[in-house]
ZAVO-567844 format. One record per residue (C-alpha): x, y, z; residue number from 1; chain. Coordinates in Angstrom, 2 decimals. Example, Ala and Ser with C-alpha at 12.3 -4.5 7.8 and 13.67 -1.06 7.14 Angstrom:
% residues 2
u  v  w  n  chain
12.30  -4.50  7.80  1  A
13.67  -1.06  7.14  2  A
This chain:
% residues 483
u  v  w  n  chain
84.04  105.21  92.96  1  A
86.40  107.10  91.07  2  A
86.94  104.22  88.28  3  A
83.35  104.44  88.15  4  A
83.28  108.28  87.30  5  A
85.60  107.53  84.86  6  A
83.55  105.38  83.06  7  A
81.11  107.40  83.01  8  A
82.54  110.40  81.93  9  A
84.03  108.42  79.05  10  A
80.58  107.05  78.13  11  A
79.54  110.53  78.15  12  A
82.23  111.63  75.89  13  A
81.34  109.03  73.08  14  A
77.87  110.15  72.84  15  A
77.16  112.40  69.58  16  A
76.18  116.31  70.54  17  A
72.49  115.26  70.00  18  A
72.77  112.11  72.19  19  A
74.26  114.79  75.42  20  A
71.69  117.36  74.94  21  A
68.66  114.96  74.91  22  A
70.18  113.23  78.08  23  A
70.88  116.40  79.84  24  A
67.73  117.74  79.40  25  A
65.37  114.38  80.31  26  A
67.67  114.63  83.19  27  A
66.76  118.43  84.13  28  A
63.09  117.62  83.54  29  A
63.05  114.42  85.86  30  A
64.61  116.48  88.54  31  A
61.83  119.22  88.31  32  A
59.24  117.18  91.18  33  A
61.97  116.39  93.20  34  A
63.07  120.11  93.56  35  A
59.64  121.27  94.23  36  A
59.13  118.46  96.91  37  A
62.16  119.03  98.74  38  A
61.03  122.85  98.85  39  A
57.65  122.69  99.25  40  A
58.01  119.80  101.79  41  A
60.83  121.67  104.10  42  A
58.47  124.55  104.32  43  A
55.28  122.74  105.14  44  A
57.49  120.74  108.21  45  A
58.41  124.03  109.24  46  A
55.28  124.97  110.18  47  A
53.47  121.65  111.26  48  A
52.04  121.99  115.37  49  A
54.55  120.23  117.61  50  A
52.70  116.70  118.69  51  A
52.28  113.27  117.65  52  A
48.89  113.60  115.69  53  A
50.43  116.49  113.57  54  A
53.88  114.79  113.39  55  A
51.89  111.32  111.63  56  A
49.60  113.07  109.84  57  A
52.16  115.52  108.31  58  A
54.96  112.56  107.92  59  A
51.99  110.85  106.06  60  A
52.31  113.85  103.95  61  A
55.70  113.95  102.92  62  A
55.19  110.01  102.08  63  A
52.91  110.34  99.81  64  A
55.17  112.99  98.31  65  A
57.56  110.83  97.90  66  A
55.55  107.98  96.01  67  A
54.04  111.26  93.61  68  A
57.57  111.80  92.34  69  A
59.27  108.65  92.29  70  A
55.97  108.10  90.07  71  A
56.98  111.25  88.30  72  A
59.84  110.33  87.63  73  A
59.02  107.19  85.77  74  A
55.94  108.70  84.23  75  A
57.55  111.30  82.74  76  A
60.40  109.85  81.71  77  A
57.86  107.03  79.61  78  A
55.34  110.21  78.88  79  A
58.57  111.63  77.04  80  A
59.01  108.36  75.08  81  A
55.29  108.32  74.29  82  A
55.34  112.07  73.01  83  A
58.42  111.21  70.86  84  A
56.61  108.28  68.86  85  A
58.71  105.32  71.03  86  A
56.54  103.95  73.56  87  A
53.27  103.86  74.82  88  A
51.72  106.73  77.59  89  A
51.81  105.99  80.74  90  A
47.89  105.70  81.72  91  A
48.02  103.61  84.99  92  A
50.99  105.63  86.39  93  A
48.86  109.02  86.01  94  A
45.43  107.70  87.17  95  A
47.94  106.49  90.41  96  A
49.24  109.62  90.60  97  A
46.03  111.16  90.82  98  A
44.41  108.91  93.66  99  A
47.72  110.02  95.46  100  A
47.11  113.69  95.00  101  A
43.70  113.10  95.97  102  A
44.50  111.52  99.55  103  A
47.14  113.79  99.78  104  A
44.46  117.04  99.56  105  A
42.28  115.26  102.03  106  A
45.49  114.62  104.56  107  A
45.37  118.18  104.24  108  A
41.98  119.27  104.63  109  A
41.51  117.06  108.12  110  A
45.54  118.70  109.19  111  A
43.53  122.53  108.65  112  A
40.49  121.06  110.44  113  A
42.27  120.04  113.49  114  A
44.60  122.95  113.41  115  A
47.47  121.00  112.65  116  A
48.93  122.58  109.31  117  A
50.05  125.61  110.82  118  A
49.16  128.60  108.58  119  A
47.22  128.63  105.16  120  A
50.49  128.86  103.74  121  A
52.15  125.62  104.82  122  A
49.41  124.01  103.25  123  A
49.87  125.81  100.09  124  A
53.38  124.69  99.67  125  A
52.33  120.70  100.34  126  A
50.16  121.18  97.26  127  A
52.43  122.60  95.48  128  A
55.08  120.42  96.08  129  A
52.74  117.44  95.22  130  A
51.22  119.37  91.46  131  A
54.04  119.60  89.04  132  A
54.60  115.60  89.88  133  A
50.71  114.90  88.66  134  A
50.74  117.72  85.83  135  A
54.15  116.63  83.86  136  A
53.47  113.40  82.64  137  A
49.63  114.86  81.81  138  A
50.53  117.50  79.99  139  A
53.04  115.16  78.02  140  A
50.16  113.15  76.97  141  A
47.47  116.02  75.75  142  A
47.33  119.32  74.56  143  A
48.37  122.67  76.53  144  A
45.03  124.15  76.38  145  A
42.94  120.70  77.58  146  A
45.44  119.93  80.06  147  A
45.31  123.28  81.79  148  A
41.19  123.01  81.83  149  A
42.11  119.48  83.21  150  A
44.19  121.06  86.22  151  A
41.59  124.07  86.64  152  A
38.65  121.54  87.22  153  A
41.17  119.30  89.54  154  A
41.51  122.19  92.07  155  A
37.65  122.64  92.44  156  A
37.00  120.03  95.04  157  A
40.72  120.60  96.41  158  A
39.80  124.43  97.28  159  A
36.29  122.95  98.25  160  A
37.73  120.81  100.79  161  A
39.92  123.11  102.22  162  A
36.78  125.36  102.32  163  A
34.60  122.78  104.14  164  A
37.92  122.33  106.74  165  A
37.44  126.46  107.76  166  A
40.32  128.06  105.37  167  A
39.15  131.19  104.75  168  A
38.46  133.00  101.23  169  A
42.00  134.99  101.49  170  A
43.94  132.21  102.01  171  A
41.99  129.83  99.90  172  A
43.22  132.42  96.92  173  A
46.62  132.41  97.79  174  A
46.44  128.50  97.70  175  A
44.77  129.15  93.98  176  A
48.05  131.25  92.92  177  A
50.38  128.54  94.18  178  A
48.27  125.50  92.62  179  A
47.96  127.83  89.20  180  A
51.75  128.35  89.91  181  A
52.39  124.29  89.66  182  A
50.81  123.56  87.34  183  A
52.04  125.90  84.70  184  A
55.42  124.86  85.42  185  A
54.00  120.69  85.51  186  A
52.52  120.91  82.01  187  A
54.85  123.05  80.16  188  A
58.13  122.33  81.20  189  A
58.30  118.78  80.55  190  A
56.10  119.19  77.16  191  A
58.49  122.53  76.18  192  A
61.93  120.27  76.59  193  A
59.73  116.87  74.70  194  A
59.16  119.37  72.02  195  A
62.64  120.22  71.90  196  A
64.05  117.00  71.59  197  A
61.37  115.86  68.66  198  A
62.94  119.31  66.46  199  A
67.02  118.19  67.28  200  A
65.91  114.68  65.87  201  A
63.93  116.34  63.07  202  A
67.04  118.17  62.17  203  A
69.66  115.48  62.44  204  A
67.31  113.44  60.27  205  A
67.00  115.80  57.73  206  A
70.74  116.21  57.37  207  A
71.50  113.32  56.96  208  A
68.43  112.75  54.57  209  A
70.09  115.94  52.89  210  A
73.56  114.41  52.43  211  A
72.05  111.37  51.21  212  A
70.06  113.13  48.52  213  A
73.10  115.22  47.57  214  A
75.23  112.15  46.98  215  A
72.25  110.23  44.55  216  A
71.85  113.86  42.29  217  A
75.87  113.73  41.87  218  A
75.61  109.60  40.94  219  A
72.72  110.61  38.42  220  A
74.52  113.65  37.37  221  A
77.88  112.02  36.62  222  A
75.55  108.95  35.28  223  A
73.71  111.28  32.79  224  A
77.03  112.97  31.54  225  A
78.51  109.59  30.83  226  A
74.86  108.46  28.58  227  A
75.16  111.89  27.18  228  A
79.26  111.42  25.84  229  A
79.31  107.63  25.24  230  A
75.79  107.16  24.03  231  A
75.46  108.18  20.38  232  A
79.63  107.06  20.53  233  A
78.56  103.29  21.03  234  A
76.03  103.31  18.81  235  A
78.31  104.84  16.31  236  A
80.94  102.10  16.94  237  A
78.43  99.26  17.25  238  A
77.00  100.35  13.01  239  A
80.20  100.38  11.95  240  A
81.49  97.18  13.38  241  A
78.44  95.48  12.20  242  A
79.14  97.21  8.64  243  A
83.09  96.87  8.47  244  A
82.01  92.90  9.20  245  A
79.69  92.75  6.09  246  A
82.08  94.02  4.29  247  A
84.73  92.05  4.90  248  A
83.00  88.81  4.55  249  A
82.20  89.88  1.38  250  A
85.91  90.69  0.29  251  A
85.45  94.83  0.15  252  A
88.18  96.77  0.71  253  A
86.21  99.63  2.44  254  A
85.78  97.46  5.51  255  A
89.28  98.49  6.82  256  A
88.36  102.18  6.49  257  A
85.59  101.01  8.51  258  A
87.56  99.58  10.98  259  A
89.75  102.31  10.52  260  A
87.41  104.97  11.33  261  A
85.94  102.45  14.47  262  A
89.44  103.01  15.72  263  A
89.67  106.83  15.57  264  A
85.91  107.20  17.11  265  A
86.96  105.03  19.66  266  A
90.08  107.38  21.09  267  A
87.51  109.77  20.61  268  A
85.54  108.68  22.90  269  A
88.55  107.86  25.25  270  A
89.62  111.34  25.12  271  A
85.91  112.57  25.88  272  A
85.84  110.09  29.04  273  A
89.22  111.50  30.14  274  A
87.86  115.10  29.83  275  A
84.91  114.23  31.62  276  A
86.33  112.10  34.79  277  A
88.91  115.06  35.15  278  A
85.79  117.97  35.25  279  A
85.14  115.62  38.12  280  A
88.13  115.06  40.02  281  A
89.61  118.48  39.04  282  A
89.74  120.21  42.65  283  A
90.06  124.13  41.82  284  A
90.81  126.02  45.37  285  A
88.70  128.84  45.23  286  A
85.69  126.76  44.54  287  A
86.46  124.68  47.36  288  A
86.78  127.47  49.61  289  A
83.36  128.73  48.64  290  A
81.50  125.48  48.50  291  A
82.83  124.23  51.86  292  A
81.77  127.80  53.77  293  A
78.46  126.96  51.98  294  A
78.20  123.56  53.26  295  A
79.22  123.91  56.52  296  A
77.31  126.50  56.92  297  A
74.23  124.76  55.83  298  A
75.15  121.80  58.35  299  A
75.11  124.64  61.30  300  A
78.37  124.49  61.48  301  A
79.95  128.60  62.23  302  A
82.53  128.38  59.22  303  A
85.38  130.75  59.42  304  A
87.62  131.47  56.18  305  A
91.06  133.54  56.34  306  A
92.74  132.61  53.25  307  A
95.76  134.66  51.56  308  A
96.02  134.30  47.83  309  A
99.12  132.05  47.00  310  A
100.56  132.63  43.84  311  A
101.08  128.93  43.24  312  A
101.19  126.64  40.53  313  A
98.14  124.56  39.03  314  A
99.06  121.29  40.68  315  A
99.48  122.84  44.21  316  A
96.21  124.58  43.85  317  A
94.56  121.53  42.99  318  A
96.32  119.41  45.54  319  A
94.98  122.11  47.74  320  A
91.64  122.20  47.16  321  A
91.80  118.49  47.53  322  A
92.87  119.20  50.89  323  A
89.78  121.52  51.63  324  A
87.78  119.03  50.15  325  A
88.59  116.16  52.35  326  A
88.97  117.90  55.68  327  A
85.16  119.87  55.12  328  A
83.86  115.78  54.33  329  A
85.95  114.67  57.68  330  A
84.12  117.61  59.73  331  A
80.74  116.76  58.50  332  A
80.96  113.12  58.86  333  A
83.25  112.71  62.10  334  A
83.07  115.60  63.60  335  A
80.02  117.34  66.17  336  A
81.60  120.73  65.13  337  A
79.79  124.16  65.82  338  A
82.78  126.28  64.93  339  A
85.64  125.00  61.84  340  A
88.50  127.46  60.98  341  A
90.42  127.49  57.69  342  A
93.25  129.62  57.18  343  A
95.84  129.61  54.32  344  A
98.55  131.39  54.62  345  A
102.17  131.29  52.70  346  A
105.18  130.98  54.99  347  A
108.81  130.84  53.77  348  A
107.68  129.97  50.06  349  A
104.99  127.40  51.64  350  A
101.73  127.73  51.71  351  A
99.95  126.39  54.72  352  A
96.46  125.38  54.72  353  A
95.47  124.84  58.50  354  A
91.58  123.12  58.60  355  A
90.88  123.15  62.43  356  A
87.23  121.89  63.92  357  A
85.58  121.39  67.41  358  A
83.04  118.96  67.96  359  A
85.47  115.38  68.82  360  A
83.50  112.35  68.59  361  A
85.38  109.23  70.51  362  A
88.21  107.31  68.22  363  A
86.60  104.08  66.97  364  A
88.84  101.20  65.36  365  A
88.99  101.00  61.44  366  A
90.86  101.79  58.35  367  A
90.54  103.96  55.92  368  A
92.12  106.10  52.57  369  A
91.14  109.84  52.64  370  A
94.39  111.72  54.31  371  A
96.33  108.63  52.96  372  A
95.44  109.73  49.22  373  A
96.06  113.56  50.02  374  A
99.62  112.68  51.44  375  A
100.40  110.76  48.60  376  A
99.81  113.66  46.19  377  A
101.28  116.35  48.47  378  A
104.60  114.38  49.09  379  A
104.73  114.25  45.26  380  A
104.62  117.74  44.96  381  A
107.43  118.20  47.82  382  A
104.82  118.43  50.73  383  A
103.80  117.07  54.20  384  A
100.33  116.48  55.51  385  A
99.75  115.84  59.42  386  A
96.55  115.24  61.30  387  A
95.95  115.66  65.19  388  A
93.11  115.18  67.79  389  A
94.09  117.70  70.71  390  A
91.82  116.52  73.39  391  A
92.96  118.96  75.58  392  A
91.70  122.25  73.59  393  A
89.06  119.59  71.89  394  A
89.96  120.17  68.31  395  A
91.30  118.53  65.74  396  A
93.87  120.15  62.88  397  A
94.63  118.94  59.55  398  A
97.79  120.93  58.56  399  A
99.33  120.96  55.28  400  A
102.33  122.11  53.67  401  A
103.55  122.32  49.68  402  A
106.30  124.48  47.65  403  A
104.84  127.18  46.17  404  A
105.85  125.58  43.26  405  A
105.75  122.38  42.71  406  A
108.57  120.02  42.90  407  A
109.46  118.05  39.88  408  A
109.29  114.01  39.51  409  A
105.47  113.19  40.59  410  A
101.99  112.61  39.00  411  A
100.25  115.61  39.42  412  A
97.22  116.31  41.32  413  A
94.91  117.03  38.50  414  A
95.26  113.90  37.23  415  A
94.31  112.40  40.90  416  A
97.22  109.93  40.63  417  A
98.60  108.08  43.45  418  A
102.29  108.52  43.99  419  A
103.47  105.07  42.72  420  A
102.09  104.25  39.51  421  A
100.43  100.64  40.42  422  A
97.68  102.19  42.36  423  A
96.41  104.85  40.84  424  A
93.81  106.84  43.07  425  A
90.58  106.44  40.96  426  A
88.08  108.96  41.69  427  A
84.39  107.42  41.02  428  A
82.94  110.74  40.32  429  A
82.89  113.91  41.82  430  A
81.23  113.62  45.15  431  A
79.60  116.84  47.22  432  A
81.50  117.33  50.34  433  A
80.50  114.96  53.31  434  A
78.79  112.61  50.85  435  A
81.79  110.22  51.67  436  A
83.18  109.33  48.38  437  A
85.45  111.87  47.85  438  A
88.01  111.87  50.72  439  A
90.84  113.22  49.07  440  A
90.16  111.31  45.78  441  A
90.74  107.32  46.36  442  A
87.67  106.37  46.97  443  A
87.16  106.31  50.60  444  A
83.92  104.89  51.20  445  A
82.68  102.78  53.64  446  A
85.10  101.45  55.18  447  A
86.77  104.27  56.27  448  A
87.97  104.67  59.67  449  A
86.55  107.42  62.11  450  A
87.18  109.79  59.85  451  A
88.17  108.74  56.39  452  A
91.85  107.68  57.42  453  A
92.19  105.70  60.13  454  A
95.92  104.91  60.38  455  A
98.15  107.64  58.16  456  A
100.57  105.72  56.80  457  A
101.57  105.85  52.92  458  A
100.98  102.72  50.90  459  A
103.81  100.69  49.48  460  A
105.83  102.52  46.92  461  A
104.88  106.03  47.79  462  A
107.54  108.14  48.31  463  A
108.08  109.92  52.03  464  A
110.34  112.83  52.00  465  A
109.21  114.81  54.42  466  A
105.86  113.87  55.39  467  A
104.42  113.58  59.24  468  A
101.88  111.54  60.26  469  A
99.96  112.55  63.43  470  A
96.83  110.26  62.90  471  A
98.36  107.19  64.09  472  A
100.59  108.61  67.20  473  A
98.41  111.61  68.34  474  A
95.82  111.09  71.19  475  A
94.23  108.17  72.54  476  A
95.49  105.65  69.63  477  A
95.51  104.49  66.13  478  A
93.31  106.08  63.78  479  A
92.97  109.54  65.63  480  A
91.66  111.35  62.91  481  A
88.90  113.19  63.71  482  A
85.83  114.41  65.86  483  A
């Protein structure tokens, strides 16, 4: 039993934020008939005649109680499928659920004609124990308005047979109130918590609709900048290759000023790539700052900034801002967060930049090159990097460290070089945070691990004064990363 509850509650635990609250509340509204039966049912047993005629007739009662919400429960649960576009509505499981009602009133009626029931009131808690199970999967398959004219013309020849038994006018209205009671909470509690479901998918849906757009408008941005510097350049190049050729199968000395001028338009145009990759891959701080608050707070994500100004040099800004970079794409694509705090602070000619997020999502196997490609350039600049799930407290940090100013003997972060100079960390445009691409400047795409780094662990050649690595040793196993 207890394995089992393990199990369980780690099955719980790897299901995204949207998968727990749609579970949780199917599960609330499939519980609704069973906690009006076992109410309404206790009361009207109370309150049954003592004797074996009134013991049958009200255990018949509670039986066909019984059947109405079991069928509930499986209506409902296929009526909430149906409402949300994934199945079909559960017809036959109403119009049985209606037949039941039906004997159920007339079970009733013969208990008040004998005497049986009690009071009026006993009887009015037997139908309403018996309503919201007939009402919730209705109003899950029609409107509010039609389904409550529905339930109004249902309790006609239910009041009319409790008439014809000998209930009397005063208690035949107090039966109305319960019956009106029932129903209200039948047809709008299941259809309220349907509806809410359909707008959590509508918004997960659009997010991730939004990061996809925001990823093809940087590819066509980057794209059109490239056309835009190159364009006219090869064409250039192309006229005067064609022309230095003429010329020089003809003998003319001009062709090698041709070629000559071929030459200088094509570091040109070298130099004009150069300037326009490292627009892209530049990572300025205080633009980071801004534009993850922004983002994160357009993902519904509560973004929290408490940043002290370092007075540091270029690289260690940029390195920086890498930093921000990668850990706002890790929260958006890893993460379940509702609350992400970033605080830089300088300590003992250090800054710190602390990222911290809530929102785990379970540790899946895979590999990955975001927080590898950020350690890289912060242990060339003197600095450590270390990333830890703390499923205690249910966060995860990304801390890192670097000298206010920067130590000597590395590539430097502008430049988006890897530490060792045969694998350079080639940035393939300038991403938006959380489109997936830019995870601290290598690359990381795909086949990133559960959130862009999988195991932390520098790549031959890099240098590793200093650096700490909690990815692969923190929590439940390699690759720890993120939510």
């Amino acid at each position: 039993m207890i394995r089992w509850g393990r199990e369980k509650r780690r099955d719980w635990k790897r299901r995204s934020k949207l998968e727990q609250v749609e579970v949780s509340t199917r599960w609330m509204v499939l519980c609704t008939p069973w906690i009006f039966y076992a109410s309404g049912m206790l009361q009207f047993l109370t309150a049954v005649r003592p004797g074996r005629a009134p013991m049958l007739a009200a255990g018949t009662v509670l039986a066909l109680g019984f059947v109405q919400a079991v069928l509930s429960t499986v209506a409902v649960r296929r009526g909430m499928d149906c409402y949300l576009g994934v199945g079909a509505a559960p017809r036959r499981l109403l119009a049985a659920g209606v037949a039941l009602f039906a004997v159920t009133a007339l079970v009733l009626a013969a208990m008040v004609a004998y005497g049986w029931a009690g009071h009026a009131a006993s009887v009015g808690m037997a139908l309403f124990a018996s309503v919201p199970s007939l009402t919730g999967v209705h109003g899950l398959l029609v409107r509010p308005r039609r389904g409550a004219a529905h339930a109004a013309l249902a309790a006609v020849p239910v009041v009319g047979a409790l008439a014809l038994a000998g209930m009397g006018w005063p208690d035949l209205t107090g039966i109305l109130v319960l019956l009106a009671v029932g129903a209200f909470a039948g047809l709008f509690t299941p259809r309220c918590s349907a509806w809410y479901i359909a707008v959590m998918r509508e918004l997960d849906e659009a997010r991730a609709v939004h990061s996809r757009l925001a990823v093809a408008e940087e590819r066509l941005r980057f794209g059109r900048d490239l056309h835009d510097v190159m364009g006219r350049n090869l064409s250039v190049i192309a006229l005067k290759s064609e022309l230095a050729t003429q010329l020089a199968r003809r003998g003319a000395p001009s062709a090698v000023e041709q070629m000559q001028e071929v030459q200088e338009l094509a570091r040109r145009s070298q130099s004009e790539i150069r300037e326009v990759v490292r627009g892209y891959r530049a990572a300025g701080l205080e633009t980071e700052l801004a534009g993850a608050r922004g983002v994160l707070r357009a993902a519904g994500v509560d973004c929290r900034i408490e940043s002290v100004e370092p007075a540091a040099d270029g690289d260690v800004r940029s390195v920086l801002g890498w930093v921000v970079r990668e850990g706002t794409t890790n929260v958006l694509r890893h993460a379940e967060a509702r609350q992400c705090l970033i605080r830089l602070t300088v300590e003992g000619g250090r800054a710190v930049l602390l990222i911290e997020n809530d929102g785990l999502r379970p540790v899946l196997a895979g590999r990955g090159s975001g927080l590898v490609g950020l350690a890289e350039r912060l242990t060339a600049l003197g600095g450590t990097l270390s990333a830890v799930r703390v499923e205690a407290e249910g966060v995860f940090r990304l801390r890192a460290e670097v000298p206010v100013t920067a130590a000597g003997g590395g590539s430097t972060a502008a430049d988006g070089k890897a530490a060792h100079g045969t694998e350079d960390v080639r940035a393939r445009g300038r991403a938006p945070l959380g489109d997936g691409t830019a995870s601290g400047g290598p690359g990381a795409g795909p086949a990133d691990g559960p959130c862009g780094t999988a195991d932390v662990a520098p790549r031959p050649g890099a240098a590793a004064t200093g650096r700490t690595f909690a990815g692969a040793e923190q929590g439940a196993g390699r690759g720890e990363c993120d939510g």
